[in-house]
Structures are given as C-alpha cells and as structure tokens.
C-alpha positions as a printed NumPy array, in Angstrom:
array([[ 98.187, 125.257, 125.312],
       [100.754, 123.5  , 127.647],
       [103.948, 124.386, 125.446],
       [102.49 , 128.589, 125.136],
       [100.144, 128.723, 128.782],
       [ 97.558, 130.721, 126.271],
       [ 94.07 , 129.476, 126.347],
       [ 92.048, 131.785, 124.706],
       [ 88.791, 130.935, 126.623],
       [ 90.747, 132.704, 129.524],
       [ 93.146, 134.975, 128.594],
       [ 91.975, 136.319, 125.222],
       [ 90.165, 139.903, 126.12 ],
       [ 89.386, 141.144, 121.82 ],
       [ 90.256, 140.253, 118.44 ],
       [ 90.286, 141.991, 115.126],
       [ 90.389, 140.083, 112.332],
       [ 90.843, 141.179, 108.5  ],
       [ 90.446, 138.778, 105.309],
       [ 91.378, 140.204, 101.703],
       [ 90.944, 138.298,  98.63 ],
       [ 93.616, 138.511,  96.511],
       [ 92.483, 136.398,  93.204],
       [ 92.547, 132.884,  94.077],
       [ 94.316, 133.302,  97.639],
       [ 93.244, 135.312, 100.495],
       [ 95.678, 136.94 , 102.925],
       [ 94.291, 137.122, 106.572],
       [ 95.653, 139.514, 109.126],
       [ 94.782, 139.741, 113.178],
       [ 95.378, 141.732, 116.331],
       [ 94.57 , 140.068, 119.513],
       [ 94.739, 141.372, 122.486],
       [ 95.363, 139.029, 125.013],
       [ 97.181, 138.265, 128.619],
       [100.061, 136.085, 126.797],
       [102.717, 134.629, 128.557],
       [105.669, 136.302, 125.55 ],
       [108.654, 134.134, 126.406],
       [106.879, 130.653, 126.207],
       [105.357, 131.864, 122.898],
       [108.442, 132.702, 121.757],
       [110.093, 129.601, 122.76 ],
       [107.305, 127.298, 121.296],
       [107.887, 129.125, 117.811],
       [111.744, 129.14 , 117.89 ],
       [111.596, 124.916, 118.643],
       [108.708, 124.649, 116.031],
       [109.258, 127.516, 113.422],
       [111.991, 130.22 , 113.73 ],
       [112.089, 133.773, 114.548],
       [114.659, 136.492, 113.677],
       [115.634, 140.427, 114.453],
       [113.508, 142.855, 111.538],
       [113.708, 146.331, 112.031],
       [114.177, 145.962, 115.842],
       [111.37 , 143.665, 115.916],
       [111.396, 139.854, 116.904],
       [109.444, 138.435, 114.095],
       [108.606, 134.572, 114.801],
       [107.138, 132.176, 112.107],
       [105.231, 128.794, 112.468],
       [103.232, 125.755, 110.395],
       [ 99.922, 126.605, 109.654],
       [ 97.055, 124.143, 108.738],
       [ 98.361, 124.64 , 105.18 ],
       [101.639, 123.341, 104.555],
       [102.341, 125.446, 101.594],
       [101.822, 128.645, 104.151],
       [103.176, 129.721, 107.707],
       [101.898, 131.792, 110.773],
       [103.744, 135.014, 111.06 ],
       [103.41 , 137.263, 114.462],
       [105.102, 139.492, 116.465],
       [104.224, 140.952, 119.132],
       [103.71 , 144.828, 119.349],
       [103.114, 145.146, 123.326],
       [103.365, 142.546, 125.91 ],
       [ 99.386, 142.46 , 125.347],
       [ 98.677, 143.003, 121.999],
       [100.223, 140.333, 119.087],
       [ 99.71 , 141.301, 115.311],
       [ 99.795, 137.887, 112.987],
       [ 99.102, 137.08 , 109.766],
       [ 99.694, 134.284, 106.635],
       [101.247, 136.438, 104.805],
       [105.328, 136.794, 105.236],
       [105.244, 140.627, 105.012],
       [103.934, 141.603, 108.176],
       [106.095, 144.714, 108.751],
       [104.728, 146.143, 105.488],
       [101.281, 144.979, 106.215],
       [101.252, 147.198, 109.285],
       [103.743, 150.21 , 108.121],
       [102.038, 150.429, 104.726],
       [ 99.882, 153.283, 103.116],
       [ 96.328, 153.735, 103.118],
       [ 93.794, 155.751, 100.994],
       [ 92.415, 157.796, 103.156],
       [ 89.289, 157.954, 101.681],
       [ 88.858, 154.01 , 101.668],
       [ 90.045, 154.503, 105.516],
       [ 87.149, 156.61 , 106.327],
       [ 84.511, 153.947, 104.542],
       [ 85.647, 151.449, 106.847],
       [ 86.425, 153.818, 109.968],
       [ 82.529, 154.947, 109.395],
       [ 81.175, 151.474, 109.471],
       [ 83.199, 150.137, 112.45 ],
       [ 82.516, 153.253, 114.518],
       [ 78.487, 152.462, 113.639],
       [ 79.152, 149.18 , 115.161],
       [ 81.37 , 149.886, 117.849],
       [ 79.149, 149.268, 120.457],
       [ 78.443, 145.668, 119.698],
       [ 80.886, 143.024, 121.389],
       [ 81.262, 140.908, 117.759],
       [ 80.776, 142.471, 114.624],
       [ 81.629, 141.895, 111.484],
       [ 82.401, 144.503, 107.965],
       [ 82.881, 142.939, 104.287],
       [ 82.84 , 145.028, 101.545],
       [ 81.373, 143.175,  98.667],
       [ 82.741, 141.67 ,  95.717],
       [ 82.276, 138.444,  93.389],
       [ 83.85 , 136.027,  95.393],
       [ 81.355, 137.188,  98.72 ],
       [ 78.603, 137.315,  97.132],
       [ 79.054, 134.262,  95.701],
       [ 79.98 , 132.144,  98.902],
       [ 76.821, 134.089, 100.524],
       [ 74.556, 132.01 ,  98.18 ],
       [ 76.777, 128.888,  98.485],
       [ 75.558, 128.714, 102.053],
       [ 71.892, 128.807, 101.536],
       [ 70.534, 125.268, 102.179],
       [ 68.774, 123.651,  98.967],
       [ 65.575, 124.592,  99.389],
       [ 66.16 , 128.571, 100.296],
       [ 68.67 , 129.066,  97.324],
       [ 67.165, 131.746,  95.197],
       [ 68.461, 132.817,  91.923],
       [ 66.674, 136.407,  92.403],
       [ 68.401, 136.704,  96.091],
       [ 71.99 , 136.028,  94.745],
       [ 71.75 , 138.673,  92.012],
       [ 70.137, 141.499,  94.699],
       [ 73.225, 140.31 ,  96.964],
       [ 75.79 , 141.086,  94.374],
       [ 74.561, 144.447,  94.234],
       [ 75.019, 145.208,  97.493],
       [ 78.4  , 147.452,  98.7  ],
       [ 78.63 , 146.536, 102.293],
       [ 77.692, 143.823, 105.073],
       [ 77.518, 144.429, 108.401],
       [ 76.804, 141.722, 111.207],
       [ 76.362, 142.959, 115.129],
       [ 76.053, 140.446, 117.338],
       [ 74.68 , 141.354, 120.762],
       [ 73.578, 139.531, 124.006],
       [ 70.364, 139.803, 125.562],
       [ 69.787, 137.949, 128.403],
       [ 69.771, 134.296, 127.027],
       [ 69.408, 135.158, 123.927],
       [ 71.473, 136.915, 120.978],
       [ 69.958, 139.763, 119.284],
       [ 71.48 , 139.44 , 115.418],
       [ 71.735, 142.902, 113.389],
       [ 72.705, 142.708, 109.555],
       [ 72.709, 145.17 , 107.351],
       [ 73.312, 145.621, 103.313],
       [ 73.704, 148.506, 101.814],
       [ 73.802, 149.907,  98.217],
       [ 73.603, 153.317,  96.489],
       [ 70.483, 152.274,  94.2  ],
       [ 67.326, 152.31 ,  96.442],
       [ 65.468, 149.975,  93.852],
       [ 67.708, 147.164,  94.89 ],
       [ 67.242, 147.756,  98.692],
       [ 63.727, 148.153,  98.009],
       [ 63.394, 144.826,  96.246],
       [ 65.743, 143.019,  98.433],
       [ 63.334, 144.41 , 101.64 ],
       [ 60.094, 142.933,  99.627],
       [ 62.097, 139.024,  98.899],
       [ 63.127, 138.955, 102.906],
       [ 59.558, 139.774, 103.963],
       [ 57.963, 137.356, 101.537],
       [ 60.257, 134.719, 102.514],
       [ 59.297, 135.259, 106.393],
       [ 55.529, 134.892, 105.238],
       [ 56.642, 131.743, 103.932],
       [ 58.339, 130.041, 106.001],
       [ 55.616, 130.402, 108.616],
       [ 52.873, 129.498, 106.186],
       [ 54.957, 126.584, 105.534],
       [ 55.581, 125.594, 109.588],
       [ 51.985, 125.613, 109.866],
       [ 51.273, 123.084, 106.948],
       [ 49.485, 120.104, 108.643],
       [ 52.018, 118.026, 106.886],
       [ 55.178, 119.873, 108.471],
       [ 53.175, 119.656, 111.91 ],
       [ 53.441, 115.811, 111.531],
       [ 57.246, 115.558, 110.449],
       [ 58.441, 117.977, 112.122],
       [ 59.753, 117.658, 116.222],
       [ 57.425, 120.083, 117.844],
       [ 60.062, 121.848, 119.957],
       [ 62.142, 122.169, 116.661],
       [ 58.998, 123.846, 115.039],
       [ 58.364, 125.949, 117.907],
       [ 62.113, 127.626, 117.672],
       [ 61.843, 128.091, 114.162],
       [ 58.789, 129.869, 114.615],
       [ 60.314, 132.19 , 117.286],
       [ 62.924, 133.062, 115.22 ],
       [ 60.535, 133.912, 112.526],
       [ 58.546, 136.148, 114.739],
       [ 61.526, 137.927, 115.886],
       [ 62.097, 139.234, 112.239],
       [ 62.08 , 142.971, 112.073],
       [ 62.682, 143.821, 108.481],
       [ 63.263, 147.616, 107.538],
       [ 64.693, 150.224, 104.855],
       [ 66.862, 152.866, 106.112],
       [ 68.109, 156.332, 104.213],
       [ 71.99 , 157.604, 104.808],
       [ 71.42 , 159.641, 102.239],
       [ 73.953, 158.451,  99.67 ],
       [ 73.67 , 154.744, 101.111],
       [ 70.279, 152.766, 101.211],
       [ 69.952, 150.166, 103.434],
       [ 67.782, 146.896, 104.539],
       [ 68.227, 146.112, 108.231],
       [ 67.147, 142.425, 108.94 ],
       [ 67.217, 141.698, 112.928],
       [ 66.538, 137.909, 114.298],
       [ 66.729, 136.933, 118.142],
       [ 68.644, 133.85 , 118.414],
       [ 67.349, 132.087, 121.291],
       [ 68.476, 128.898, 123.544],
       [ 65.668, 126.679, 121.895],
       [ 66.91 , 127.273, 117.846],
       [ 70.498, 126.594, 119.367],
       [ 69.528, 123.306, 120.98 ],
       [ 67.459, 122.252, 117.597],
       [ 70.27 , 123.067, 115.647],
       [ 72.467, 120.628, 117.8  ],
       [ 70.451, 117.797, 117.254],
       [ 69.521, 118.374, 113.624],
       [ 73.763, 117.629, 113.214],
       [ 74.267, 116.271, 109.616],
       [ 74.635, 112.405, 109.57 ],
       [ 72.159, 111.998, 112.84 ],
       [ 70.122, 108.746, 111.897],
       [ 66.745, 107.387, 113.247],
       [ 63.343, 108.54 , 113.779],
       [ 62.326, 112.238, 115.295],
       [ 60.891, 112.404, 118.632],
       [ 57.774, 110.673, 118.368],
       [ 57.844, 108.74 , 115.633],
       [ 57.424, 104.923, 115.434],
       [ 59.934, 103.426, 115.114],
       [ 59.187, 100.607, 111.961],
       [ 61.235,  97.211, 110.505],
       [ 62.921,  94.248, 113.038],
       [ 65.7  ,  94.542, 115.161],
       [ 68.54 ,  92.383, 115.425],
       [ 70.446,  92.095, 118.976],
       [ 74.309,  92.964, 118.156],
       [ 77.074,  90.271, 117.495],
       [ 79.39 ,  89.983, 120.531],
       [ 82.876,  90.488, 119.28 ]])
C-alpha cells in the first residue's frame, strides 16, 4: 500500500473476476476498476518484477503467492487494470469466443446484474466436487453431491438489506427430476435442522444467542422451483443477519473453554512468572 498508494477499501469502485480450470491448474483472470495511482504501480513492479513494450502496451509482471507463477497486468485505462496468472494476457483479452457460449454467460450475468456481488460457475467435476468438500461433517450427504453434479449452472447474488444480507442461489439443470429432487433434500434438511435446534439436548449445549441466529437463518429459507423453459431451476434464498455473523466469529476453529454458561469444572493453577 505505501510503495503503490492503492488501498482497495478506498479506491477500488468493481471487480470482475474469472477462474477456469484447466486440468490440474486453474488460470484466473480480473478487471478492476479502480482510482489507481499508474506511475507508482508501475514503479513498484519495475523494482520488484519487470515490465516491457507488447503491442504498444506496457505489460508489467510480479511474484505471486506461488513462486512457480507471476502476476501479469496492464493497464487498459487510467481506471480500469486487466491482470491475470497466466503470461498471455494479450491473447487472453484479444482472443475468440463462441458466440453461443458468450450468450450463456451474457444471459446469466445480465439476470444478475442488478446485484452488487454475484457470482456465475458453470459446473463441472472439479466444482462439484469442492462444493461437497465444504460441507461440515455432519451435513455431508452422499445423495446431495450426486444432485449437485448434475447441475449446469450456479449463481450467487448477494444483496444488502438494511443490516442484513439477503443471499440468492440458484442451480439449474435441463432435467426437472433432478431440480425436483434437489428442491425436496433442501426442504427436508431445513425441517431438520430446526427439529434438531429444538432438541432439549441442543437447548442445553448450545449458547442461546448462537441457537437463536441459527434459527433465524432457518426461518428465512424460501425454497422454490422455477421453469425457463429449457432450464429448471431451485432458488434457495437465506437472510444473513448481524447475529449468525457474530456467532460465527466466536465459534472460530481452535477457540477453547466452556460456552456461555457453562460451569466451568477441574482446578486451576495460578501461572509461573517467567
């Protein structure tokens, strides 16, 4: 931040971002439109990376996290910088695209358009299979993974409602028995969950205010099946309130001692002065 003056809390305005899987690697490309200051960029990256003259472009390269890989970017208009990890930028913006795999996407992002974050991935093996990855233990289902595989697109919409975020996701699939069975799993697992926040036993382990946000979120749950016509969809919206953001906070992995409430048991020993 001192070497470039960016700080993106302040002078970032939108980003696009774009992740491909290409077998084992994935290539990653971004616009951002920003207020950047262009010759302290460029400065930074010429005394850390290089840059050098393509097609009447200055195209600069840096370090990444991954050694093996660098940071390319150039940018396109004072406000608006095009990067990527791949070093073929020029061809990743000047190169051809079907036109009918351009209107898929252009369809999708003009359905979302209104939504300050949103998100597109068009499905394959290696999505669907980090989808399930992120389930916690006790919510992985076998029967989920397989209806997620079978799903063509995901679409996230993010949007702010007062002090709270209203989350939209969608899946869709040509086969209206999968987004049929896929609607029946998300409603049974709602039923669930609250039958299971109201078991005495939960009651007693459980922090109250923690229980109280997770029942919130439950309620909020507004699962439906929608007909494009050659697309079927299920629609799951959640409100993501203050309260589930503060219990997630303090439920951070590796916390230790007893939840709020709870007795605390065994001796304690006054610490050695060192």
């Amino acid at each position: 931040m001192k070497d470039t003056g960016f700080d993106y809390e302040r002078d970032l305005d939108r980003v696009a971002i774009a992740v491909e899987n290409r077998g084992s690697d994935s290539l990653l490309f971004a616009l951002a439109d920003a207020r950047f200051d262009r010759k302290k960029i460029t400065a930074y990256a010429r005394k850390t990376g290089s840059c050098s003259t393509q097609k009447g472009r200055e195209i600069c390269s840096v370090l990444s996290s991954d050694p093996s890989r660098k940071i390319t970017f150039s940018f396109w208009k004072e406000n608006l910088l095009a990067l990527t990890n791949s070093p073929q930028l020029l061809d990743l913006l000047s190169g051809p695209q079907k036109s009918a795999d351009k209107r898929d996407w252009q369809m999708r992002f003009e359905r979302l358009s209104g939504s300050p974050v949103f998100a597109v991935v068009r499905q394959d093996a290696a999505v669907s299979a980090a989808l399930a990855a992120q389930a916690p233990g006790g919510w992985q289902s076998p029967q989920l993974s397989t209806l997620l595989t079978q799903l063509q697109w995901i679409t996230v919409a993010g949007i702010p409602e007062s002090d709270r975020l209203r989350l939209v996701t969608e899946g869709e699939s040509p086969a209206e028995t999968t987004v049929r069975q896929l609607t029946d799993l998300l409603n049974g697992v709602v039923i669930l969950a609250k039958a299971g926040l109201n078991d005495p036993k939960t009651r007693q382990q459980l922090d109250p205010a923690a229980r109280e946000a997770y029942l919130e979120l439950l309620n909020s749950a507004d699962i439906t099946k929608l007909d494009r016509g050659d697309s079927k969809a299920v629609r799951l919206v959640l409100e993501i309130t203050p309260a589930l953001l503060e219990s997630a906070r303090a439920a951070t992995p590796g916390k230790t001692g007893p939840a709020q409430g709870e007795p605390q048991t065994g001796k304690t020993h006054p610490a050695k002065k060192g």
